[in-house]
C-alpha positions in Angstrom: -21.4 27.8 -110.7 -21.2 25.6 -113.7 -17.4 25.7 -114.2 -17.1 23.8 -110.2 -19.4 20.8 -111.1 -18.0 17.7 -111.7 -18.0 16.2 -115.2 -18.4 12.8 -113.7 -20.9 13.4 -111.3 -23.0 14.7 -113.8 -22.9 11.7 -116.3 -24.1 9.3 -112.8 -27.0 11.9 -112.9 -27.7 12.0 -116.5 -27.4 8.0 -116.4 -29.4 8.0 -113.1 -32.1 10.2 -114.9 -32.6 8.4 -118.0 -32.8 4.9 -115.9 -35.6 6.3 -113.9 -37.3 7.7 -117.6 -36.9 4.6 -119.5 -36.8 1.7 -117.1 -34.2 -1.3 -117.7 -31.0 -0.3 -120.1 -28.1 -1.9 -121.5 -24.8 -0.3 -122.0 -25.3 0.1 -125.7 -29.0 1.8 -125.0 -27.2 4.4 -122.5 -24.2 5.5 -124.7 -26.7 6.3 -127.5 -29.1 7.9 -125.8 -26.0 10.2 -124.3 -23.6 10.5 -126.7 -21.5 8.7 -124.2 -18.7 5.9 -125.3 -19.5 2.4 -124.5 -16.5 2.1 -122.0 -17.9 5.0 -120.3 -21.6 3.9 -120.1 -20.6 0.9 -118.8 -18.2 1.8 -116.0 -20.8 4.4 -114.6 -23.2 1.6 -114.7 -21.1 -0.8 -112.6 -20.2 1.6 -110.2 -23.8 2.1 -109.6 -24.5 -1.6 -109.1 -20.9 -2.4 -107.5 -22.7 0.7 -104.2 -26.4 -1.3 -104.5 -28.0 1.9 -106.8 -28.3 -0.4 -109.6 -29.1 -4.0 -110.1 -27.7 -5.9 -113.3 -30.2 -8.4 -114.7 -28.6 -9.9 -117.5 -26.6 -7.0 -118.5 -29.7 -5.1 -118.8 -29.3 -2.5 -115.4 -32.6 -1.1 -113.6 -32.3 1.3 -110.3 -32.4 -0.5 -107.2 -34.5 0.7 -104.4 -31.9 1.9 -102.5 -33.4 5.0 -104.3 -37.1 4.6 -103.0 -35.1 4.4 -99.3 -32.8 7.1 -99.5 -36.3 9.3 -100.9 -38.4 7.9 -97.7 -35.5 8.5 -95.5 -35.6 12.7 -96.8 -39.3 12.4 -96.3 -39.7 11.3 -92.9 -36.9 13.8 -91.7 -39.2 16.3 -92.9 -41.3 18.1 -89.9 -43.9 19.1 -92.1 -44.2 15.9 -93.6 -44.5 14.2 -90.1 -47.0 16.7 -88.8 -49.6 16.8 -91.5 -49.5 12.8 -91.3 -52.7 12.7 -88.9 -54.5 15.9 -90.0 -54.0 14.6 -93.8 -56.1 11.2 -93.3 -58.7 13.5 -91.1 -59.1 15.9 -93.6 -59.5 13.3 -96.8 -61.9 11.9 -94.1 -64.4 15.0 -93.2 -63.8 15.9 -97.3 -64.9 12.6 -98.6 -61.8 13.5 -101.0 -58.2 13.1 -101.8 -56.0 14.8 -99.8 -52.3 15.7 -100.3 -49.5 17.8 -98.8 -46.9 19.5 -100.7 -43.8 21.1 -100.8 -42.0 23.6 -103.0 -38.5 23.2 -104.1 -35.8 24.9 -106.3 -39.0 26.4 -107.6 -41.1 22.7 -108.1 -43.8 21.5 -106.8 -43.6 17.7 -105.1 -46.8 16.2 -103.4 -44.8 13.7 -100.2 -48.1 12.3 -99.2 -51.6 11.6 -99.7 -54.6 10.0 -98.4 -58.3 9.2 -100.3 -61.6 8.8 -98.5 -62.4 6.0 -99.8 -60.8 2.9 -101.6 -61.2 4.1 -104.9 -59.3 7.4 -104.1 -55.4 6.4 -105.1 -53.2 9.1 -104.0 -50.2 7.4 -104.5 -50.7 8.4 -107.8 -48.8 12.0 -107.6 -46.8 11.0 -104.8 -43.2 11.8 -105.6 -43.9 13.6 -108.7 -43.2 16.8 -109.9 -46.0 19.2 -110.7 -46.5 22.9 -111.8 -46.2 25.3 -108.8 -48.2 27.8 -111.2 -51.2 25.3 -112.2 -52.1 23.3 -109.1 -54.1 24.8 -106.5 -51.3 23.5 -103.8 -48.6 25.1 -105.6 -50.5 28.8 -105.7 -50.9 28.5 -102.0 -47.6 28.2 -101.4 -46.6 30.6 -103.9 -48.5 33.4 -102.8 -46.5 33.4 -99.3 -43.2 33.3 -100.5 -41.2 36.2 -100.7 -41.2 38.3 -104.0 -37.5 37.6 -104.9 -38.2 34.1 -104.9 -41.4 34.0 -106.6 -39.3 36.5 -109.3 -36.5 33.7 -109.6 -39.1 31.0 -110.2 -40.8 32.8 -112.6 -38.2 33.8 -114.5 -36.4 30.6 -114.2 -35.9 28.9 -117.9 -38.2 25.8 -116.6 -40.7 28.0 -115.2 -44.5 27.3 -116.6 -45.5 29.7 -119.8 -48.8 28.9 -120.0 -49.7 31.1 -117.2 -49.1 34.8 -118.4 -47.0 36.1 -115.4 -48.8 39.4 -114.8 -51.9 36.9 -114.9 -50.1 34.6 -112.5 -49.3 37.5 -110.0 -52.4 39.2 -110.0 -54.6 35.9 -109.1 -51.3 35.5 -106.2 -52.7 38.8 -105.2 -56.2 37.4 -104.9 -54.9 33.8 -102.8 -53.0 36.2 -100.6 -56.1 37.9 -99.7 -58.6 35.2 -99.2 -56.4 32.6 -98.0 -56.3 30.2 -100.5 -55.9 29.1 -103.9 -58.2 27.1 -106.6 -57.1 25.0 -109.3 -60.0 24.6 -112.3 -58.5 21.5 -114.1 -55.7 23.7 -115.2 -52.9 21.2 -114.2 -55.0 18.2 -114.8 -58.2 18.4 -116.8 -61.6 17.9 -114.8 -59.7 17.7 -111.8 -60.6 20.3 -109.5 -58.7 21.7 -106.0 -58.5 23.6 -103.2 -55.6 24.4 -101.9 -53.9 26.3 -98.3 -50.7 27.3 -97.3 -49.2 26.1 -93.7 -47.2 29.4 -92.6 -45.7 29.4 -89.0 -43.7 32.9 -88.0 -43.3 33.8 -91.8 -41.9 30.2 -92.8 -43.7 28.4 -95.7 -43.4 24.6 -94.8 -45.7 23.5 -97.5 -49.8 23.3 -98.7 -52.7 21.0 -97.9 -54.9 20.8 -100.8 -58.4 18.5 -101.4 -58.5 17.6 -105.1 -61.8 16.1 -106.3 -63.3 15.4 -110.4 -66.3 17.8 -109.4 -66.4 21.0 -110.0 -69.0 21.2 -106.3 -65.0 21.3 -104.6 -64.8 24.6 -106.2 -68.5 25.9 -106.6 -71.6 24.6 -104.0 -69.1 22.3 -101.9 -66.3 25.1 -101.2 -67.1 26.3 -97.7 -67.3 22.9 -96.0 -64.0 22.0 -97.6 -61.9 25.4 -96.4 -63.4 24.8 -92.9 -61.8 21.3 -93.0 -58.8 22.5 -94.7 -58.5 25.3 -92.4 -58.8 22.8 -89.3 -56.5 20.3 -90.2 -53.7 23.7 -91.4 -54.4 24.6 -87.5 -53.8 21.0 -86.3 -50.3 21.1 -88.6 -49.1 24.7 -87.6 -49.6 23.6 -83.8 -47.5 21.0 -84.1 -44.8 23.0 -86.2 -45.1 25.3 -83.4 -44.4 23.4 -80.6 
């Protein structure tokens, strides 16, 4: 697969990437930092403003948010983004939490939305972020229901998490399989604790709803009223997969 990819293509994305890492470059800053020539740098960098993915202040280039539209426009053409909308703000509602809603790709774990209970609950926060599918209670949920080959590939894959002993990993998959859903002890984040389910309709994993919370109750005395929400507001999404 390597020897089809464009050599071009990938400096825009290593370019892209570094913009999005480091904020506002100049041409100089981006030929250092990638062992690129000057000429190079700069005609990458133009081409990105000349299409509106760039915007040059002062020969210092930032991204444009013609990247925060093109990222809402994959969202909302996402069906299990628009169905957990509703059952999302509910459930951070009946929780008193933060809720979220997540999806797995190429073997990451991306929270598209969020909602808090209150004002002080920000869950824009993780929105649009990567996180471990191996450490965060919405990541195990949807882990557990994939198929084995792909939960191999992730696992094995050279970004895959190794702070999680794999025959560790697998047997606790074992144990969200069975009871239908997977903690998180402030393994991803310390003192944050979550509760996480996976929305399965005819043997497709579309995603997790998780309730995230900085007390442990989420996970010990305060656990059973969460899964009943959680578990409503899964049934309110999988209906409207369904239909």
């Amino acid at each position: 697969m390597t020897g089809n990819l464009v050599g071009a293509d990938e400096t825009l994305f290593r370019i892209v990437e570094a913009m999005a890492e480091t904020g506002p470059v100049g041409v100089t800053e981006v030929a250092d930092r990638l062992g690129l020539t000057k000429s190079t740098a700069h005609r990458h960098l133009q081409t990105l403003a000349a299409h509106g993915y760039a915007i040059n202040e002062d020969g210092r280039y930032r991204l444009s948010h013609q990247w925060f539209h093109i990222g809402t426009t994959v969202k909302s053409r996402r069906p299990f983004y628009l169905a957990s909308r509703g059952a999302l703000k509910t459930l951070a509602e009946r929780t008193g939490k933060t809720a979220w809603c997540a999806i797995e790709e190429r073997g990451r774990l991306m929270f598209v939305d969020g909602a808090g209970a209150n004002p002080t609950h920000n869950p824009d926060l993780l929105v649009g972020d990567w996180s471990s599918i191996t450490q965060t209670a919405a990541g195990k949920a949807i882990l557990a229901h994939l198929p084995e080959e792909r939960v191999a590939a992730i696992l094995d894959a050279d970004d895959a998490d190794e702070r999680y002993a794999a025959a560790d990993l697998r047997t606790e998959l074992e144990y969200v399989r069975s009871r239908g859903y997977a903690i998180n002890r402030g393994e991803d984040i310390s003192g944050i604790y979550a509760v996480g389910m996976p929305v399965v309709v005819d043997g497709d994993v579309f995603g997790s709803l998780s309730v995230a919370s900085p007390s442990e109750d989420l996970v010990t005395d305060d656990r059973e009223r969460v899964l009943e929400a959680l578990s409503r507001a899964i049934d309110t999404v999988r209906s409207k997969l369904s239909d």
